[in-house]
Biotite code that builds the C-alpha atoms (Angstrom):
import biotite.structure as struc

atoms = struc.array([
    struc.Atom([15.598, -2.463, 14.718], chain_id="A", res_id=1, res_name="UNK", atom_name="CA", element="C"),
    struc.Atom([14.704, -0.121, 17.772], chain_id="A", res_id=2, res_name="UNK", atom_name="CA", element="C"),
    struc.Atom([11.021, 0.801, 17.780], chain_id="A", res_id=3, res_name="UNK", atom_name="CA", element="C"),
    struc.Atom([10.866, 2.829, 20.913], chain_id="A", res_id=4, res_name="UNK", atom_name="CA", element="C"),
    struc.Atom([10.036, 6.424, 20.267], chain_id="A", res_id=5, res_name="UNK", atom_name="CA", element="C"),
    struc.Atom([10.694, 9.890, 22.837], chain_id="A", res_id=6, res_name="UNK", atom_name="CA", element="C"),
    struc.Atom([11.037, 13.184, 22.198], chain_id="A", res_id=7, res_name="UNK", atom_name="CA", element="C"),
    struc.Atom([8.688, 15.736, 20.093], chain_id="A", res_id=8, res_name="UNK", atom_name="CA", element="C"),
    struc.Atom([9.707, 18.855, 17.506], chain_id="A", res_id=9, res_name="UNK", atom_name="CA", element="C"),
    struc.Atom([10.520, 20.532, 14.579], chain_id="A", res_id=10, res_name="UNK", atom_name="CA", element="C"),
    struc.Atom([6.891, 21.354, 14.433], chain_id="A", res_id=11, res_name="UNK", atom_name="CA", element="C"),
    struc.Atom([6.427, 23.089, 10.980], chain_id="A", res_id=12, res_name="UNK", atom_name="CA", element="C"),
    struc.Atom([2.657, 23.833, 9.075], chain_id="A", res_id=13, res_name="UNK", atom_name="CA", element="C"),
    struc.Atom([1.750, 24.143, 5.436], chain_id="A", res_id=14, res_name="UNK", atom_name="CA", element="C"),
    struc.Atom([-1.293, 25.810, 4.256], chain_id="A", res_id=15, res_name="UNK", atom_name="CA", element="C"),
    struc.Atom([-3.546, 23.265, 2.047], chain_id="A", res_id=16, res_name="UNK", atom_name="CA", element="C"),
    struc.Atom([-4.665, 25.107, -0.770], chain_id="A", res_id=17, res_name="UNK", atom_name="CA", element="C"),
    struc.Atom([-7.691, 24.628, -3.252], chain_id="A", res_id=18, res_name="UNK", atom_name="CA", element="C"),
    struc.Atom([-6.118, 22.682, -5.829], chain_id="A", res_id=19, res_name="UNK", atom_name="CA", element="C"),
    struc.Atom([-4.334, 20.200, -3.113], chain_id="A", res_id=20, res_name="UNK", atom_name="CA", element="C"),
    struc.Atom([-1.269, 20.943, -2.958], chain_id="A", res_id=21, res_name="UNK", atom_name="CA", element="C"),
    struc.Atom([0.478, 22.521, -0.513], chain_id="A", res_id=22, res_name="UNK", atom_name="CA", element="C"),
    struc.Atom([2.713, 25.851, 0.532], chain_id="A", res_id=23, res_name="UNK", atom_name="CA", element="C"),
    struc.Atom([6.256, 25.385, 1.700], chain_id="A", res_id=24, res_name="UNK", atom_name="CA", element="C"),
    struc.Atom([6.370, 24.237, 5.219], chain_id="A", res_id=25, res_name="UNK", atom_name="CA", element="C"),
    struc.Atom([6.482, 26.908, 7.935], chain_id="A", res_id=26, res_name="UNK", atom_name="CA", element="C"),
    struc.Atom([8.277, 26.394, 11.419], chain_id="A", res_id=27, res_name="UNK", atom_name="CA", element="C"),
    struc.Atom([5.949, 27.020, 14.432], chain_id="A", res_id=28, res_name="UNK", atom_name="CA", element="C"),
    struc.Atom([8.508, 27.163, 17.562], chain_id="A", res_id=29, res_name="UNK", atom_name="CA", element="C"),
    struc.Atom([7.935, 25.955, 21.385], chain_id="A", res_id=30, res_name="UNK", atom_name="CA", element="C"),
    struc.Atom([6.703, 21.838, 20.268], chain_id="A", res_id=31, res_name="UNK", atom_name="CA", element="C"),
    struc.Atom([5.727, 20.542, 24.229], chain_id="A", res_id=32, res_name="UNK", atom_name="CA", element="C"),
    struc.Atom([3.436, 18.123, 23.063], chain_id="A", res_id=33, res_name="UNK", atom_name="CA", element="C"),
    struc.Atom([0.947, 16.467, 20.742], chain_id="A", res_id=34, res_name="UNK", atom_name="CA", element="C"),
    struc.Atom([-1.861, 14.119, 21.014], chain_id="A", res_id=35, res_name="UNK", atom_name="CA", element="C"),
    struc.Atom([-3.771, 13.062, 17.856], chain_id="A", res_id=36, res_name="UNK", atom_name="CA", element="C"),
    struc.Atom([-6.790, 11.072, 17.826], chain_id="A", res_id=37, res_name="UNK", atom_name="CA", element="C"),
    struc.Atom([-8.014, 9.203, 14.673], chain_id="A", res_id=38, res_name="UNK", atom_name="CA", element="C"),
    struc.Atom([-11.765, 8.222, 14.571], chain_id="A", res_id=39, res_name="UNK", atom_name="CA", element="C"),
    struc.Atom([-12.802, 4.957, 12.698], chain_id="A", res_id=40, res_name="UNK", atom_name="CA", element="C"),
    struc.Atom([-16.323, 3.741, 13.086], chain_id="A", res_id=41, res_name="UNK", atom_name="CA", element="C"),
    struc.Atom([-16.581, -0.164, 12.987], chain_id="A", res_id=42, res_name="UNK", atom_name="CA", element="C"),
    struc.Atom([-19.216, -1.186, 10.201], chain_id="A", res_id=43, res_name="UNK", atom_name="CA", element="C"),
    struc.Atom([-21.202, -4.739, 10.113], chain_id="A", res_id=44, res_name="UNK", atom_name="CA", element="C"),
    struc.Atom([-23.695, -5.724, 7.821], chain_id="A", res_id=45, res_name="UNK", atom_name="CA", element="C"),
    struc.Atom([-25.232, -9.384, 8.396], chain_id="A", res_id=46, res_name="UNK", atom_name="CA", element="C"),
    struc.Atom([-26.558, -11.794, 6.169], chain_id="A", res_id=47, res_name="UNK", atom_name="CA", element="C"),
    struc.Atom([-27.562, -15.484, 6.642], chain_id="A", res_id=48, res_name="UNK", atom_name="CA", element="C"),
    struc.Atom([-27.615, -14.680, 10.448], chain_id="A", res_id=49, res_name="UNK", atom_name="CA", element="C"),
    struc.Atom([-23.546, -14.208, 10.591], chain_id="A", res_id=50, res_name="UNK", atom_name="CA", element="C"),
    struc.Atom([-21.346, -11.465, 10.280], chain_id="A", res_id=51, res_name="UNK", atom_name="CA", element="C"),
    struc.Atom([-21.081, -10.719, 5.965], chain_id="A", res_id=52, res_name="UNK", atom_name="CA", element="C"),
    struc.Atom([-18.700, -7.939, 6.239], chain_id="A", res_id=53, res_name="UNK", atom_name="CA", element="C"),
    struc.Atom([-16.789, -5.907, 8.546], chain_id="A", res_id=54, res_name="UNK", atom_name="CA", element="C"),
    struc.Atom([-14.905, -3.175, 8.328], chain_id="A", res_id=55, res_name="UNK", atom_name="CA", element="C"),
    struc.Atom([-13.379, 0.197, 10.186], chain_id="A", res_id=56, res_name="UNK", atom_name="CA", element="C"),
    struc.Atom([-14.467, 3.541, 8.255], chain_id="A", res_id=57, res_name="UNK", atom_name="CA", element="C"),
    struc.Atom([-12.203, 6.581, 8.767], chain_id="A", res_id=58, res_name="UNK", atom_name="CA", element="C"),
    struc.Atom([-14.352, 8.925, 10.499], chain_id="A", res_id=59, res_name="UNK", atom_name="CA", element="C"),
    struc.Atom([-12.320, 11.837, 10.883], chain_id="A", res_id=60, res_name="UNK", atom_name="CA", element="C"),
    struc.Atom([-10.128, 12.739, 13.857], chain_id="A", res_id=61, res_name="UNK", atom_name="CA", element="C"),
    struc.Atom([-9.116, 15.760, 16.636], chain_id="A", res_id=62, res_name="UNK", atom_name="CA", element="C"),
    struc.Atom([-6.143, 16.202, 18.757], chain_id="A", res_id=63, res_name="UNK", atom_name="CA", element="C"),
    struc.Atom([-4.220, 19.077, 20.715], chain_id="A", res_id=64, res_name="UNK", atom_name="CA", element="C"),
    struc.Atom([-1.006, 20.711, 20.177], chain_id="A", res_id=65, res_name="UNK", atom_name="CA", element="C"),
    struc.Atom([0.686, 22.195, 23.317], chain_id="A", res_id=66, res_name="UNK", atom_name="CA", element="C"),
    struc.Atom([3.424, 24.306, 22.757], chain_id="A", res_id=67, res_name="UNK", atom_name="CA", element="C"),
    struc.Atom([5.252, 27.345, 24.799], chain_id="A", res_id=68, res_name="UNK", atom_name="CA", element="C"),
    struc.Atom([3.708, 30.444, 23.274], chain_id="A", res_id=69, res_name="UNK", atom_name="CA", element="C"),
    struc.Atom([2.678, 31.566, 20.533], chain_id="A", res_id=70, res_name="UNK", atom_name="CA", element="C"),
    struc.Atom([3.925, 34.641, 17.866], chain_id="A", res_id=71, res_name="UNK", atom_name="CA", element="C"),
    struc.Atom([1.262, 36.799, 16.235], chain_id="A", res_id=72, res_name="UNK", atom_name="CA", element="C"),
    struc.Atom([2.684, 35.713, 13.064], chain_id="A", res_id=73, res_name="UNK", atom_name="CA", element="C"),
    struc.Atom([1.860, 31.646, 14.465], chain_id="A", res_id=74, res_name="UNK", atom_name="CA", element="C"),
    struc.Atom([-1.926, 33.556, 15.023], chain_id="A", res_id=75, res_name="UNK", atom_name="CA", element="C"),
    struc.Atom([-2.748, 34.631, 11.461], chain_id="A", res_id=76, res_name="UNK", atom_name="CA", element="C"),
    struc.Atom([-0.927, 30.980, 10.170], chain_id="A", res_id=77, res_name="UNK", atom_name="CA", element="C"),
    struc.Atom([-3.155, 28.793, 12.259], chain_id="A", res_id=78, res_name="UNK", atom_name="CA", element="C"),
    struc.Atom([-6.255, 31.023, 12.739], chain_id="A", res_id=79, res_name="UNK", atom_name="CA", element="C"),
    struc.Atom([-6.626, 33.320, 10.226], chain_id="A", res_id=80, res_name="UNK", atom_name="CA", element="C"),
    struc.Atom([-6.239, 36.351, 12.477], chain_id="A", res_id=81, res_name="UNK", atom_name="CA", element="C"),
    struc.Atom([-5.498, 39.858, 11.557], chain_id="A", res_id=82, res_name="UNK", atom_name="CA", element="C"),
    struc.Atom([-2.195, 41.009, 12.260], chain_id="A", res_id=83, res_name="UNK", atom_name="CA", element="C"),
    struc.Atom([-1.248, 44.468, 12.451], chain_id="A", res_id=84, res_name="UNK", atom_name="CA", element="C"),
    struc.Atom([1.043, 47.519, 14.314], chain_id="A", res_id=85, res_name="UNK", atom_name="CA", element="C"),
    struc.Atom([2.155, 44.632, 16.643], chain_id="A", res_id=86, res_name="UNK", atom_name="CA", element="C"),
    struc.Atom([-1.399, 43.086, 17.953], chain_id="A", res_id=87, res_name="UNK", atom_name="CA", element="C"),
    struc.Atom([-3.193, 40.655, 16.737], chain_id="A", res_id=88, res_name="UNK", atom_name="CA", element="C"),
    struc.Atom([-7.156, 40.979, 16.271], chain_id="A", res_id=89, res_name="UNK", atom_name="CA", element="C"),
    struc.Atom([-9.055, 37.399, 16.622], chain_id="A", res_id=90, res_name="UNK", atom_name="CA", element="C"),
    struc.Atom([-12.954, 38.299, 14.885], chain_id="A", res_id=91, res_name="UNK", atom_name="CA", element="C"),
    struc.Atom([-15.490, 36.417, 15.373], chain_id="A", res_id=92, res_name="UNK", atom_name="CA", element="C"),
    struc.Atom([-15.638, 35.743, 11.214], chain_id="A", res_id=93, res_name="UNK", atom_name="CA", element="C"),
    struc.Atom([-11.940, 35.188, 10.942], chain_id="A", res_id=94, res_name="UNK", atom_name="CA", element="C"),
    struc.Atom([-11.485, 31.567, 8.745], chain_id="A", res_id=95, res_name="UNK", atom_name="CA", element="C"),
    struc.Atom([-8.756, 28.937, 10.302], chain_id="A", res_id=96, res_name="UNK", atom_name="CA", element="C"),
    struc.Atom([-6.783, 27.449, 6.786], chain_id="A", res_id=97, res_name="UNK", atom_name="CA", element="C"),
    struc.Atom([-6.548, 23.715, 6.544], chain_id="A", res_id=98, res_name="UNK", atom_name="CA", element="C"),
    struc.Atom([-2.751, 22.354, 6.578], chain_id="A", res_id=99, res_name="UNK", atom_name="CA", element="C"),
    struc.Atom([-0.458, 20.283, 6.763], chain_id="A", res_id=100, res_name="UNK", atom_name="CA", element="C"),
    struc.Atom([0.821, 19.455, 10.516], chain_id="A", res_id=101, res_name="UNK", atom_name="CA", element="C"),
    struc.Atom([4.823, 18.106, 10.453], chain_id="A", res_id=102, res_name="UNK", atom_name="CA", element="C"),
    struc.Atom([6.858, 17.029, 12.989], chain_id="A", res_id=103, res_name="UNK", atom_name="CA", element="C"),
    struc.Atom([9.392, 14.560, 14.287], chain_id="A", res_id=104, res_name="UNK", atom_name="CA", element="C"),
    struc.Atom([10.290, 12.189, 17.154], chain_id="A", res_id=105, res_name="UNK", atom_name="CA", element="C"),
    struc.Atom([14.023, 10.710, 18.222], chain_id="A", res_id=106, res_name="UNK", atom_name="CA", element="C"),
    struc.Atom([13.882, 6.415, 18.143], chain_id="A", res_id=107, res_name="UNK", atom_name="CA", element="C"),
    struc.Atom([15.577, 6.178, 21.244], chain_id="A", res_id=108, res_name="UNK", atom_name="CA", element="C"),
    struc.Atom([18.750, 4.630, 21.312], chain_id="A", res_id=109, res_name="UNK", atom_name="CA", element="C"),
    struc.Atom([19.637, 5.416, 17.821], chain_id="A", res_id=110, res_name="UNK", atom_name="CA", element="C"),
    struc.Atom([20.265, 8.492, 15.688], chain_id="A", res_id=111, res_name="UNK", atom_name="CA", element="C"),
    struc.Atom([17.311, 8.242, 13.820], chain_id="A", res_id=112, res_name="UNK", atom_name="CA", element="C"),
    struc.Atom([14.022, 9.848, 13.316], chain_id="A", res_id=113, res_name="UNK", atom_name="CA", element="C"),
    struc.Atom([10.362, 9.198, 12.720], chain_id="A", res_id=114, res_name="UNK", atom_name="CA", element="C"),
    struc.Atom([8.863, 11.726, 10.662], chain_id="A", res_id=115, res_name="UNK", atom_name="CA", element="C"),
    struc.Atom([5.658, 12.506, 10.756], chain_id="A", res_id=116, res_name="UNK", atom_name="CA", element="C"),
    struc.Atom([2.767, 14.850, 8.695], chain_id="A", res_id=117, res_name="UNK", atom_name="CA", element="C"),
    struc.Atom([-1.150, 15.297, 9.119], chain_id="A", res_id=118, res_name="UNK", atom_name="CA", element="C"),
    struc.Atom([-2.508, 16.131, 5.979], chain_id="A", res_id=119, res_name="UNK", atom_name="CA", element="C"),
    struc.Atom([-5.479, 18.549, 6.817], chain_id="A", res_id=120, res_name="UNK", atom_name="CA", element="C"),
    struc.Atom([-5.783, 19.724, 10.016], chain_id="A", res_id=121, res_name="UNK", atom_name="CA", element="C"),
    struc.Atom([-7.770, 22.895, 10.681], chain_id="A", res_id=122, res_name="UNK", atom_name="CA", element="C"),
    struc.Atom([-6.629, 24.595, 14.513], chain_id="A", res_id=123, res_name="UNK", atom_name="CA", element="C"),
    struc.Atom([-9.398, 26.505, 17.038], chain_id="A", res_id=124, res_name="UNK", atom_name="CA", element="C"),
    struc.Atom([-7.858, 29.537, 18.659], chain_id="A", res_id=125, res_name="UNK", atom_name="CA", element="C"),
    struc.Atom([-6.992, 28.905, 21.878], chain_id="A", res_id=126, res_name="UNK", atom_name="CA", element="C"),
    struc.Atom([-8.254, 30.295, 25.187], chain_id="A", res_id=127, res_name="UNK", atom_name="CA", element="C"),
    struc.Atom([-7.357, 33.105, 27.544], chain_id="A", res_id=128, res_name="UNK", atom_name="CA", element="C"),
    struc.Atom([-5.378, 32.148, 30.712], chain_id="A", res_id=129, res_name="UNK", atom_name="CA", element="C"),
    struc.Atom([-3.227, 33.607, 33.230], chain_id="A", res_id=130, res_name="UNK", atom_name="CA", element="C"),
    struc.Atom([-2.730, 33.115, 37.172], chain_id="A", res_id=131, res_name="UNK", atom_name="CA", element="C"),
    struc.Atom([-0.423, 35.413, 39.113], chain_id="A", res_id=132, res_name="UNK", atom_name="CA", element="C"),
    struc.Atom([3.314, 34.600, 40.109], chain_id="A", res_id=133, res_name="UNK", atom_name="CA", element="C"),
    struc.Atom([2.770, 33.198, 44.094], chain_id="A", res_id=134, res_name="UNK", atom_name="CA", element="C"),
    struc.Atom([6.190, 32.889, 45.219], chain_id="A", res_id=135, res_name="UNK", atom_name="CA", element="C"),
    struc.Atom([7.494, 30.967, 41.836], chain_id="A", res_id=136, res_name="UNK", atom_name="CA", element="C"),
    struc.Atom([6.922, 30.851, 38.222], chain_id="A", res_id=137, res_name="UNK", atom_name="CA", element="C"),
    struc.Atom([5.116, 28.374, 36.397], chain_id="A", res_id=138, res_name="UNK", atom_name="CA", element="C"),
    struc.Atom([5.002, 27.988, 32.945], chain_id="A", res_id=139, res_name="UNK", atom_name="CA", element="C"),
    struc.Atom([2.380, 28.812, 31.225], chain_id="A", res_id=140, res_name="UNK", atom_name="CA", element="C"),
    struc.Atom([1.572, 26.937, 27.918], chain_id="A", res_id=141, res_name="UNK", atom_name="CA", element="C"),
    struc.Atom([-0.981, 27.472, 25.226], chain_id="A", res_id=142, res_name="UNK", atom_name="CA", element="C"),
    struc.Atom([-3.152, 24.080, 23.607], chain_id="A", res_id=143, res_name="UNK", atom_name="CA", element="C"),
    struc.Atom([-4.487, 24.426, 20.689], chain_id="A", res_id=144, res_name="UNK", atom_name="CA", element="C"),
    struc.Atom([-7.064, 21.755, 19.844], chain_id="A", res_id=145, res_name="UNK", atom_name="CA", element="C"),
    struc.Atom([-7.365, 20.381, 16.238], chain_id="A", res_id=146, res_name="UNK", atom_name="CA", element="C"),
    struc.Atom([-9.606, 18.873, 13.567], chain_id="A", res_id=147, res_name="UNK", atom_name="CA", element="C"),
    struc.Atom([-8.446, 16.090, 11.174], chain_id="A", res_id=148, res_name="UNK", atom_name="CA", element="C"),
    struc.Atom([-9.878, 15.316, 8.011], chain_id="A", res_id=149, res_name="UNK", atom_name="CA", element="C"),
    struc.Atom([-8.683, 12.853, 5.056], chain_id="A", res_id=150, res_name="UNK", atom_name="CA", element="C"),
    struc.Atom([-7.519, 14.571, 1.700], chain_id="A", res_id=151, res_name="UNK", atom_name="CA", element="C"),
    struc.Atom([-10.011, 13.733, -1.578], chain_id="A", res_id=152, res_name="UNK", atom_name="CA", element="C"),
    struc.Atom([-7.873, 10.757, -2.165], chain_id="A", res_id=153, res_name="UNK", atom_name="CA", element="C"),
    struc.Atom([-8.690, 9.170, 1.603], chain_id="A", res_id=154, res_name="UNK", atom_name="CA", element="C"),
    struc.Atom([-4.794, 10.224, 3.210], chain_id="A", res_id=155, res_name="UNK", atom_name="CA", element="C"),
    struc.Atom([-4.967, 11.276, 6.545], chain_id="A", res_id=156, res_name="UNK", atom_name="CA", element="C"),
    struc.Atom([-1.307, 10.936, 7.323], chain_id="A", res_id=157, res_name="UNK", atom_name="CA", element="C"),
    struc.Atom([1.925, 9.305, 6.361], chain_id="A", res_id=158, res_name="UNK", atom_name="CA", element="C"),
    struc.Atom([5.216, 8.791, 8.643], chain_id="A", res_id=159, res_name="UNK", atom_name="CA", element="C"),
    struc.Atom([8.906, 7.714, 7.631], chain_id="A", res_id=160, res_name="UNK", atom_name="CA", element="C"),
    struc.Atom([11.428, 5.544, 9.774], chain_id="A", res_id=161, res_name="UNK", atom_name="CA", element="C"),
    struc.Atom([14.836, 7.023, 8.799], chain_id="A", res_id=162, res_name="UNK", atom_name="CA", element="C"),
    struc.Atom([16.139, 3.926, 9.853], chain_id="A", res_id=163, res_name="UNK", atom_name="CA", element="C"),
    struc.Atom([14.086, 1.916, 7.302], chain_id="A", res_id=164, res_name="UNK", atom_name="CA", element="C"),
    struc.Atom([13.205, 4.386, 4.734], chain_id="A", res_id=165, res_name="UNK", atom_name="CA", element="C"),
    struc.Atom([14.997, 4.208, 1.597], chain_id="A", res_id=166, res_name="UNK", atom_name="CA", element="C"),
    struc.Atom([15.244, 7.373, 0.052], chain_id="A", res_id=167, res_name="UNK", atom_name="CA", element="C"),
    struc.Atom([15.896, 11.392, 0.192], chain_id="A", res_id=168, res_name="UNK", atom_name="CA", element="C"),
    struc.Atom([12.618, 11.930, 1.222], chain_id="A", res_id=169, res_name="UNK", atom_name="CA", element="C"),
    struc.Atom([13.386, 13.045, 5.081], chain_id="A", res_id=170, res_name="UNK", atom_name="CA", element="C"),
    struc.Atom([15.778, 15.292, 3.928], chain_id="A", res_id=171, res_name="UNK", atom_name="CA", element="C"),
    struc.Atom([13.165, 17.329, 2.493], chain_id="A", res_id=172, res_name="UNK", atom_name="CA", element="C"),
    struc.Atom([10.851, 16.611, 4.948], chain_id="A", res_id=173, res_name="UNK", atom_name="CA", element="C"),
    struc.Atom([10.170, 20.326, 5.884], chain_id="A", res_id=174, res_name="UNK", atom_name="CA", element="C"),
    struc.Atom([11.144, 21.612, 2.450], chain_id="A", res_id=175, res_name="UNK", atom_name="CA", element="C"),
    struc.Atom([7.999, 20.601, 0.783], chain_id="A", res_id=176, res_name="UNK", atom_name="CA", element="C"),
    struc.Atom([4.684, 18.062, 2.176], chain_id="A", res_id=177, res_name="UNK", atom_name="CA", element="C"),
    struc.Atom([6.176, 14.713, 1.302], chain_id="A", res_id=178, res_name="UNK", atom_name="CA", element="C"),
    struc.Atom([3.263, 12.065, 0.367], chain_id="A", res_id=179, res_name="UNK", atom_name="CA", element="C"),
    struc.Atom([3.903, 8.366, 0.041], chain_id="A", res_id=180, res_name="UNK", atom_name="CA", element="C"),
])
């Protein structure tokens, strides 16, 4: 079995909604990158001057997504921004929804995938750049930085091996939130 990994996309979002479940997936175009980092803080209590118990404690997470561009559509789905007449208007009071973050990654060497969803991950809107053409283009991308929480039932994430996974459950995959 091949266990190296390249390749990033097929990035698609699902809003998280009150009762826990979760919207139909929603493609967000332009995946350059993503870099997810998952907190756990190590716990020790003593007793009888030794270690008595040890243990990591999820302790939430952040990350950034860097893609191309974005749509004003892709503003009001990750931000909560008002969209209208063809602008989009960030406030100050707008409210970012919690989602679901999807995506996939080639196994090199093989045809097969590792899929890949976030469970609740709320996006900041990104900042303002620009620098003028000098001689050349450069591109431009945008990185948007995330929060990660774990779901009232203590998932944080859950990934499939197509290679390994026994089941219909990557065909789906963007279809619907798949859980474990």
């Amino acid at each position: 079995m091949k266990k190296r990994l390249g390749g990033f996309k097929n990035i698609h979002v699902a809003k998280l909604l009150s009762d826990g479940t979760f919207q139909a997936p929603v493609p967000v175009t332009g995946a350059k990158a993503i870099e997810a980092e998952l907190a756990y803080e190590q716990v020790q209590f003593y007793a009888d001057n030794s270690i008595d118990y040890s243990d990591f404690i999820f302790n939430g997470g952040e990350g950034t997504l860097t893609v191309s561009g974005l749509t004003a559509d892709e503003y009001n789905l990750l931000f909560g921004s008002t969209v209208a007449d063809g602008g989009v208007l960030v406030k100050s009071g707008d409210i970012a929804p919690e989602l679901a973050l999807l995506f996939e990654r080639n196994k090199l060497g093989t045809n097969h995938k590792v899929y890949y969803v976030l469970y609740a991950v709320k996006f900041a809107p990104p900042s303002i750049s620009a620098q003028t053409m000098e001689g050349g283009v450069e591109e431009e991308v945008v990185e948007l930085t995330f929060t990660v929480r774990e779901l009232a039932d203590g998932e944080v994430f859950y990934m499939i091996d197509t290679e390994t996974h026994a089941g219909g459950k990557d065909a789906l995959w963007y279809d619907a939130v798949q859980k474990a």
